[in-house]
C-alpha positions as CSV (number, residue, x, y, z in Angstrom):
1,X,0.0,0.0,0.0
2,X,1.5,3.7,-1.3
3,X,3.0,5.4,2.0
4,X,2.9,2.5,4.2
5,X,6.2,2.3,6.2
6,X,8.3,-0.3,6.0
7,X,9.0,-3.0,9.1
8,X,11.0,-2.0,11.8
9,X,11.5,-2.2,15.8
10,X,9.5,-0.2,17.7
11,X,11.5,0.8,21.1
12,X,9.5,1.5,24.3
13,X,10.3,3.7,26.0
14,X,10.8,5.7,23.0
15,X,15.2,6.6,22.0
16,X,15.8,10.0,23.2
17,X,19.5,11.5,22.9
18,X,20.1,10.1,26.3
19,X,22.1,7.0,27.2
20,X,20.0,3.8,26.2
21,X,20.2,-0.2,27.3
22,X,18.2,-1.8,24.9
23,X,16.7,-5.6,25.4
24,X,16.2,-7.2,21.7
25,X,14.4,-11.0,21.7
26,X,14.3,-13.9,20.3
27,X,12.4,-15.9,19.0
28,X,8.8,-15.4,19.9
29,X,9.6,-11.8,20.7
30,X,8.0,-12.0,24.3
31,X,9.4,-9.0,25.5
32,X,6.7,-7.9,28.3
33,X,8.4,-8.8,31.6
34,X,11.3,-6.4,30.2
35,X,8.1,-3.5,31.9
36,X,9.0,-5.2,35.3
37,X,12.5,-4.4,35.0
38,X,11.5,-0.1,35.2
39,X,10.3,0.3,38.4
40,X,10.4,3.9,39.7
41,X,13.4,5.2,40.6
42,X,15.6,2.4,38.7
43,X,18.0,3.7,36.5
44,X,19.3,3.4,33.5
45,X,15.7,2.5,32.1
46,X,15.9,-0.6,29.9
47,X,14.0,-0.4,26.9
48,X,12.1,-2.6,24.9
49,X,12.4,-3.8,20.9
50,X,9.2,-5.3,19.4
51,X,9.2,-6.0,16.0
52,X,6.2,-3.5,14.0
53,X,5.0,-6.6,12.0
54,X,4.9,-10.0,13.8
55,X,3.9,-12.0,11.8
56,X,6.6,-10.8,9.2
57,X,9.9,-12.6,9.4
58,X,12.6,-10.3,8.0
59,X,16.2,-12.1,8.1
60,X,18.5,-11.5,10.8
61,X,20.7,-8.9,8.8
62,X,17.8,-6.9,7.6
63,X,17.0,-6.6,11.5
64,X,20.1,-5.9,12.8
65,X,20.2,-2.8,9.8
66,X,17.0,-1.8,10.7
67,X,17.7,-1.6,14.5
68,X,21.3,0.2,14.0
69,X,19.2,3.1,11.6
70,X,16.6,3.7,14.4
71,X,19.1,4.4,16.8
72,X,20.8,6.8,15.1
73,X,18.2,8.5,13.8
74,X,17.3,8.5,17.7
75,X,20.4,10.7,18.4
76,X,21.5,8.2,21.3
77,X,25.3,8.1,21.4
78,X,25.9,5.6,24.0
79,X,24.1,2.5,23.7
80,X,23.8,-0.9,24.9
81,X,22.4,-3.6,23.2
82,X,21.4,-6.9,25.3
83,X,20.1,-9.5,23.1
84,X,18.3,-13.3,24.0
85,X,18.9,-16.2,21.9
86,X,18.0,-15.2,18.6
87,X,18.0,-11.3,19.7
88,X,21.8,-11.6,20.3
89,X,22.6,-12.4,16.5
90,X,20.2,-9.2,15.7
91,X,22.1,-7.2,18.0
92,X,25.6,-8.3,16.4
93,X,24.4,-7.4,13.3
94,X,23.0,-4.0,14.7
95,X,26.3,-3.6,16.5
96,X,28.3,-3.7,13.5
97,X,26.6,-0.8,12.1
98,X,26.9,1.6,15.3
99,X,30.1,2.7,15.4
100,X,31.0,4.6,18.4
101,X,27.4,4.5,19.7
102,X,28.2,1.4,20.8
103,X,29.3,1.0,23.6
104,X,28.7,-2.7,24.8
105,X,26.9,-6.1,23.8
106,X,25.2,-8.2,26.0
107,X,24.0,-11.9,24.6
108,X,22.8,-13.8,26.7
109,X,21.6,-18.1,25.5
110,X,23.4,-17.3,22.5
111,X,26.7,-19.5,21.2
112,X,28.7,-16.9,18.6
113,X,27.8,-17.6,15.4
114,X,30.3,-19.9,13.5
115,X,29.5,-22.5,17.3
116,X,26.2,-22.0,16.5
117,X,24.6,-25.4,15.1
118,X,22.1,-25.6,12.4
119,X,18.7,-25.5,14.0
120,X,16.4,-29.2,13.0
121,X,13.3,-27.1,14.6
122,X,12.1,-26.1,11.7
123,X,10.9,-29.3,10.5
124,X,8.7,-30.2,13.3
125,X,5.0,-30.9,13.4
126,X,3.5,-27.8,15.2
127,X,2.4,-29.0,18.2
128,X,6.0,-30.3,18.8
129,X,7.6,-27.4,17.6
130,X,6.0,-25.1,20.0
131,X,6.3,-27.5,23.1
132,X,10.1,-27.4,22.4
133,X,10.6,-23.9,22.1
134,X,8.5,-23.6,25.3
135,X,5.6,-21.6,23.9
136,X,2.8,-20.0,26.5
137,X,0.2,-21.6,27.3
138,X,-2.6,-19.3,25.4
139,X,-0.2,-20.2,22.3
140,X,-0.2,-23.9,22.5
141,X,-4.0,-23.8,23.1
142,X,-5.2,-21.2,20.3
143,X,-6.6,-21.9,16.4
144,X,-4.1,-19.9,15.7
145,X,-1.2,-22.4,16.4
146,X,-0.5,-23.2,13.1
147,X,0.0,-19.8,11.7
148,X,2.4,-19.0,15.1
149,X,4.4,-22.3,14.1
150,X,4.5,-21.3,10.3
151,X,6.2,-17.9,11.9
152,X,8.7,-20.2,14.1
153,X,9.7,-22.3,11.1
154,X,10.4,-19.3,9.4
155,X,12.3,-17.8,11.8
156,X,14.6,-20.8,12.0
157,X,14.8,-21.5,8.8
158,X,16.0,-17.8,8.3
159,X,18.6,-18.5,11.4
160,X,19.8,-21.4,9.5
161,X,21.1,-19.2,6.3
162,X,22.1,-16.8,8.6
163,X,24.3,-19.4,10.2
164,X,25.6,-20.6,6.9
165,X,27.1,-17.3,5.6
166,X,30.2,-15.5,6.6
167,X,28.6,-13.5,9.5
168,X,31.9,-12.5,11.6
169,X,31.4,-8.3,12.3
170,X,34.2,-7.7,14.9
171,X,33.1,-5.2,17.4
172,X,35.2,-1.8,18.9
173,X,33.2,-2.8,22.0
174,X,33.7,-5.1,25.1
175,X,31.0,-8.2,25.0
176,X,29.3,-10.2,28.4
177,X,28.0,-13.6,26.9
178,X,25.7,-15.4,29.7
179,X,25.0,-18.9,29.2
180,X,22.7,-21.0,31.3
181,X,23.6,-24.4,33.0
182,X,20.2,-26.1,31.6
183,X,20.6,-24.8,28.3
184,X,21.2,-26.8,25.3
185,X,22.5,-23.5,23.5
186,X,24.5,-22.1,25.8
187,X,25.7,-24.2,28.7
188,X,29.5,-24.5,27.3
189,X,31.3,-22.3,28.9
190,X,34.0,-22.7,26.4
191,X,32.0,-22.4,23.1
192,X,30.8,-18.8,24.9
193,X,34.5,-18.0,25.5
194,X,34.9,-18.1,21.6
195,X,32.4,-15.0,21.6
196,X,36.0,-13.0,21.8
197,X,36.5,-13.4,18.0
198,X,33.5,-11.0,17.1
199,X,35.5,-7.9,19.3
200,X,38.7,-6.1,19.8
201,X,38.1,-5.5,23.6
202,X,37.3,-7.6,26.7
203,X,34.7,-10.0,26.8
204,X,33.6,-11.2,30.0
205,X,31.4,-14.8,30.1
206,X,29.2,-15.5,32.7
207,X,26.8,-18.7,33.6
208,X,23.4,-18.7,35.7
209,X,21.3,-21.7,36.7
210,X,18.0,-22.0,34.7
211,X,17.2,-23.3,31.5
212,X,16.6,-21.0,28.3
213,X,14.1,-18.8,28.9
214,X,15.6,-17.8,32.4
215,X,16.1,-14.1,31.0
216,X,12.4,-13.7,31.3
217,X,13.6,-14.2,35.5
218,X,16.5,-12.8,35.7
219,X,16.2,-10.0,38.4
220,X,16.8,-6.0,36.7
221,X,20.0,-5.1,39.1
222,X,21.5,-8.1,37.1
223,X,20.8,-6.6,33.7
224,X,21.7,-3.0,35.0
225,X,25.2,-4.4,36.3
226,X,26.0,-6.0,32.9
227,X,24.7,-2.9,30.7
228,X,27.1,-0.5,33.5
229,X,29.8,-3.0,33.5
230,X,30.0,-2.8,29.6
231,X,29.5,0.8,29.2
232,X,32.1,1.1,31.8
């Protein structure tokens, strides 16, 4: 349709020119509980990325470009980008377009991209596909299953090329990767050690008990001291 804008994130709280920690997801996109993480009076705020079209399942570089244009069209000059699973490979690709508004990468369930294996998910009936991604409840239960699961096939399918190209941006920015002991993707605490070929500063790995959706409890002075400790 003439005029219609294309996809893109919409961060809440809106970019300002001010400092900015921003949480990008994965697959899914549940971003909600990242609201719990703002009570008053906590600082710096931690904003949200939610993809404007949902059901549209861009690849991971066309995100990561997309991301990187709306911050600097934001006029924030020191930001931190904390991606989940999925979320951290958009926020490497974002990364590599920042420049010095960059100042630090959080991924967190995430193996760097050339320890990353290709993903069998796709191929899954849907039921099975969204009981192993761990899908809500209201999800597994809706009509609307099949059309979620055609989204999550896509998405995976789409991490797979990703995964098969040359994908190695090298960051100007120090990088925390968090694994989690339960976590088929990112329980290795030496695979997340080889996050230190996508940067030319310190990275910093760190491992917390829970399985892969244990951002989603993670408390907010944990995010907060990763964001400061990489903005230093």
């Amino acid at each position: 349709m003439g005029g219609q804008q294309p996809a893109s994130y919409v961060v809440s709280p809106a970019l300002d020119g001010d400092p900015a920690v921003i949480f990008v997801p994965g697959l899914g996109g549940r971003t909600r509980f990242v609201d719990g993480w703002n009570a008053p009076g906590r600082e710096p705020v931690i904003r949200r990325a939610d993809w404007s079209e949902p059901m549209r399942v861009p690849p991971v570089e066309e995100r990561g470009t997309a991301l990187a244009s709306l911050v600097a069209h934001s006029g924030a000059t020191e930001v931190v980008l904390v991606g989940h699973s999925m979320g951290g490979l958009v926020c490497l690709e974002a990364a590599r377009h920042l420049g010095h508004r960059l100042r630090g990468l959080v991924v967190m369930c995430q193996y760097p991209p050339h320890r990353t294996p290709l993903s069998p998910l796709a191929e899954l009936p849907d039921r099975a596909l969204a009981e192993e991604i761990e899908a809500p409840p209201h999800i597994m239960d809706t009509v609307a299953l099949p059309e979620y699961a055609r989204r999550w096939r896509s998405e995976y399918r789409l991490l797979n090329r990703y995964l098969e190209s040359d994908p190695r941006p090298v960051l100007n920015a120090p990088v925390i990767a968090v694994g989690a002991r339960d976590d088929a993707s990112s329980w290795n605490t030496g695979i997340l050690h080889d996050w230190s070929e996508y940067t030319t500063e310190w990275l910093s790995v760190h491992m917390v008990d829970g399985g892969h959706q244990i951002v989603e409890d993670l408390p907010s002075e944990t995010i907060r001291e990763w964001a400061g400790k990489v903005r230093g």
